[in-house]
N, C-alpha and C positions, 0 to 999 in steps of 0.2 A: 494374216498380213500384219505385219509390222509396222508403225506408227511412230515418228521421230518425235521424241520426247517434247513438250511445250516449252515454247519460249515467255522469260519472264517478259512482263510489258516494264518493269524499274532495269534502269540503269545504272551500272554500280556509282559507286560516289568516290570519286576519284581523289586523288590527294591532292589536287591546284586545287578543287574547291573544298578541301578540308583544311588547308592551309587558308585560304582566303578568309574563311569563315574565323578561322583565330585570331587573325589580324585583325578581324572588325572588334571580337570581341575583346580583344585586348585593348584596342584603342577607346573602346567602351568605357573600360575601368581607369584605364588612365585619365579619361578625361573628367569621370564622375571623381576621381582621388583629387584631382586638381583644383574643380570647383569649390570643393569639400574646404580645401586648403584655401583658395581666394577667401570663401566665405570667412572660414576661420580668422584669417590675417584682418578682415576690414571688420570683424567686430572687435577686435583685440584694438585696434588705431580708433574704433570710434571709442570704445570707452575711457583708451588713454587721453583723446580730445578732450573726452567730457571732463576727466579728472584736472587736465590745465587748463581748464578754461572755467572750473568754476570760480567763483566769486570766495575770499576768506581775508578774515579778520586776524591782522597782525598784530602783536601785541607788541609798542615797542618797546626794541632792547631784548625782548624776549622774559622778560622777567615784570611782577608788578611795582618793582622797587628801582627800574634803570633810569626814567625822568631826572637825577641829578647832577650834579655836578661832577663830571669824572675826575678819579684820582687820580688818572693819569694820562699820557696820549692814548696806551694803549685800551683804553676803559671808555673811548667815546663811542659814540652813537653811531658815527659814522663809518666804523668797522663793520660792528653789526649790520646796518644797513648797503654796506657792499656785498657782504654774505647773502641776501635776500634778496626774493625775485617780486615784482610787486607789477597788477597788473592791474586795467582796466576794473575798474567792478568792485577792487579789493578794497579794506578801511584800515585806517589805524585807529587801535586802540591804548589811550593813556591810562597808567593808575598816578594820582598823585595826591599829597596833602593839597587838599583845594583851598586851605587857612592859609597856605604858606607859599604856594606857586601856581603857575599858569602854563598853557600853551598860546604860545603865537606865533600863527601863519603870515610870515611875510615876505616882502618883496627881496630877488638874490642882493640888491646893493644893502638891505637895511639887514638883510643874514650875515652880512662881511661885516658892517660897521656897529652891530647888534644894538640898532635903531628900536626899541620899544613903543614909538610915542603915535605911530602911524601902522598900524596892521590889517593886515587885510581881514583877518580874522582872527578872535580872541577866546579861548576855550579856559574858563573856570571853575566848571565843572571836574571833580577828583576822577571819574570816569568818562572820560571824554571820547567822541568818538566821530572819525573824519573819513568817509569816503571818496575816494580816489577815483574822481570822473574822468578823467583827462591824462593823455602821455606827458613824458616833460618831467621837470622838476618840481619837488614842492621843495618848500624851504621854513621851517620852524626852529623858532627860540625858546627862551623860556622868559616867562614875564617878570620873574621875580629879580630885584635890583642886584644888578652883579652876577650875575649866575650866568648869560651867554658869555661875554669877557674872559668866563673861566670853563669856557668850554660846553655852556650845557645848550646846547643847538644838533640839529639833524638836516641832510637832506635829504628827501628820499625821491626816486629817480622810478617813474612808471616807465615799462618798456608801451614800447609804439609796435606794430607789426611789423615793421621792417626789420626791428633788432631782434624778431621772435624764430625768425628762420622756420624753420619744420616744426612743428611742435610745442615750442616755446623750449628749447633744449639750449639755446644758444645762453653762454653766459649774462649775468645783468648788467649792466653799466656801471660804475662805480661813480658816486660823488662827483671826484675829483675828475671826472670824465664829462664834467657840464659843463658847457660854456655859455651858451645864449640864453635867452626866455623863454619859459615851455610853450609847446604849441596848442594851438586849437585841438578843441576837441573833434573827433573823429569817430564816423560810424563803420570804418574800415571793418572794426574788429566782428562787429554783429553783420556785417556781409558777409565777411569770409566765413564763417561759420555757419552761416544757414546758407548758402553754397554747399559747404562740404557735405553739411548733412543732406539738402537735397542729393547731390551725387552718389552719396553711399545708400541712402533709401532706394535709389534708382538699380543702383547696382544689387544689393540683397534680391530684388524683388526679380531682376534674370536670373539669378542664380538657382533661384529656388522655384520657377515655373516649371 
């Protein structure tokens, strides 16, 4: 007697679920390349953070010998100081003959009128050195007789976070771009920043579970 061949107990695997099965696995990949990529992009932004937000020491003029008397319009401080981005945290640093001149921080009418005889503050030291607490203007002469008159004064102009946009990417203010009294000082800047970093520690931390 004759016996009908055994039937398999599998079912072949058809091609709806062999295509199915692609599609998961591709959207697999795509999603692990992506994460790959957010992660990549938010350490790239926090490091560039960190990099503008640290704290540095300006030297001004850029040279140890610019504290004098410019030779000409084009030779003041105040050029230099529009080139430059100056922020929360940051200091100036002077070199000067301490025998022969001075720095003084003063008020913007006594910077116009180069008032010497009332300053908020008096640096005689040849290495001097001034940190920049506060947004706003500062405004320095120089002590020595005759020497603002012929030009040897600065303003220098911290940005505030609203003129920082993204990043701190946005141009600095110039000088000639102040008009009022600088403001109060502000803890904006150390908020938004340990904000952001809380955020991006939150976000690393899905990324990577």
């Amino acid at each position: 007697m004759l016996y009908p061949p055994p039937q398999s107990s599998l079912k072949p695997f058809s091609t709806k679920t062999s295509f199915l099965s692609f599609k998961i696995f591709n959207s697999s990949l795509k999603m692990a390349s992506f994460s790959r990529a957010v992660c990549s992009s938010s350490l790239v932004l926090f490091f560039l953070f960190l990099s503008f937000s640290e704290a540095r020491d300006h030297l001004v003029g850029g040279k140890s010998d610019s504290w004098k008397v410019p030779s000409s319009e084009s030779d003041s401080l105040n050029h230099w100081a529009e080139k430059s981005r100056f922020q929360i945290g940051d200091s100036l640093v002077w070199k000067f003959d301490a025998s022969k001149d001075s720095v003084l921080q003063v008020t913007k009418r006594d910077y116009v009128t180069c008032n010497t005889s009332s300053p908020i503050e008096t640096y005689t030291d040849g290495n001097a050195k001034v940190k920049l607490e506060r947004s706003g203007p500062y405004y320095f002469i120089s002590g020595a007789e005759g020497h603002c008159e012929k030009g040897q004064k600065v303003i220098i102009v911290v940005m505030s976070e609203k003129h920082r946009h993204f990043m701190g990417v946005s141009p600095a203010p110039s000088p000639a771009e102040v008009e009022g009294p600088a403001v109060a000082p502000t803890s904006s800047a150390v908020n938004l920043k340990g904000s952001f970093l809380v955020a991006l520690g939150a976000l690393l931390g899905f990324l990577m579970m």
